[in-house]
Structure formats: structure tokens, C-alpha cells
C-alpha positions as CSV (number, residue, x, y, z in Angstrom):
1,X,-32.1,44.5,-1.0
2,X,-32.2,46.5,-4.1
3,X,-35.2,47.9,-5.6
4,X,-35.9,49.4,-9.2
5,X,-36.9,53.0,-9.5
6,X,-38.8,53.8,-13.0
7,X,-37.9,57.6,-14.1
8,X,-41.8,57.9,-15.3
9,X,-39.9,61.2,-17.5
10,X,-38.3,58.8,-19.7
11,X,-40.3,56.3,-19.4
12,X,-42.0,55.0,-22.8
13,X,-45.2,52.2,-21.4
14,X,-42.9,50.1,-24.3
15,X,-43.4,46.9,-21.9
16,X,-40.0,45.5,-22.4
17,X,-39.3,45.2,-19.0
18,X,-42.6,43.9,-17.6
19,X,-41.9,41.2,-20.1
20,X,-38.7,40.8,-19.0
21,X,-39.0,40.5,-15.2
22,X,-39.4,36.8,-14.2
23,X,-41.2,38.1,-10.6
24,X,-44.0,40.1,-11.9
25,X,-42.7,43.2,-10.1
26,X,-43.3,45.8,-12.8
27,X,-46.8,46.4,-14.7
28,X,-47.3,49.3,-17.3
29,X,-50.2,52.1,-15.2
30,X,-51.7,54.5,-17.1
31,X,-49.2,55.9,-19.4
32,X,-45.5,54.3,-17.7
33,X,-44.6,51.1,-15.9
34,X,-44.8,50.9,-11.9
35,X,-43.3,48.6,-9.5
36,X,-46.0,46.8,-8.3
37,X,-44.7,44.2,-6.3
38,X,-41.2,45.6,-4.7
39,X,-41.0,42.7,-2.3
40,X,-40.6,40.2,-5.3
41,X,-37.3,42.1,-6.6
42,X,-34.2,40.0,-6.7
43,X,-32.0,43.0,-8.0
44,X,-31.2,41.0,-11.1
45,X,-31.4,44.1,-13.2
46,X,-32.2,42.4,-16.3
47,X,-35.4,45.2,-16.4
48,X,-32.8,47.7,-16.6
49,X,-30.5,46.2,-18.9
50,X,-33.6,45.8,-21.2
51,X,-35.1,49.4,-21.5
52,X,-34.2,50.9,-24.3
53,X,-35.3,54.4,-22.6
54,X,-32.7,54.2,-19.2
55,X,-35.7,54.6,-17.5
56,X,-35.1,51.9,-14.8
57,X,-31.8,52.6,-12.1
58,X,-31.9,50.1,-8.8
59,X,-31.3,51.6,-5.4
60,X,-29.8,49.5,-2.3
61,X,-32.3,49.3,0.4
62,X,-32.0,47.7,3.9
């Protein structure tokens, strides 16, 4: 099952992709957004077709 990985380096806190993601599994912490709730990803990648930074990639897990 995929999972997203946020590159806190690029990342801007903007919020697009919390707002984006249907399953709650990003949050903005501190100063960058963190996956909170991996188990909810359904590897839609819509949060990384959002960021405007390329901050989000999604790695295949088993």
C-alpha cells in the first residue's frame, strides 16, 4: 500500500494538501505538514498533485 512521504525541506505549512486529503492523513506540525494517520492512505495522490512545493512523493509499502 502506498504511503506519502513529506520532504519537510520543501515543505511550505501552505495547507493545500491537508485540505485536499479526504482521509485526514496529513495535518500541518509546527512549521510543515506530517502524516498523521498513514493507515488511512488510499495512494490517491491527489496531496501530491496539489502541492505547489513537490514536497509530497508516495512510496510502495507492503
Amino acid at each position: 500500500m502506498p504511503r506519502p512521504i513529506i520532504n519537510v525541506d520543501e515543505c511550505s505549512a501552505c495547507g493545500i494538501c491537508v485540505d485536499t486529503c479526504a482521509e485526514g492523513v496529513l495535518d500541518i506540525v509546527g512549521d510543515a505538514t506530517t502524516v498523521v494517520n498513514e493507515d488511512a492512505c488510499t495512494g490517491c495522490a491527489e496531496c501530491m498533485e496539489e502541492c505547489p512545493m513537490g514536497a509530497i512523493e508516495e512510496i510502495e509499502e507492503d
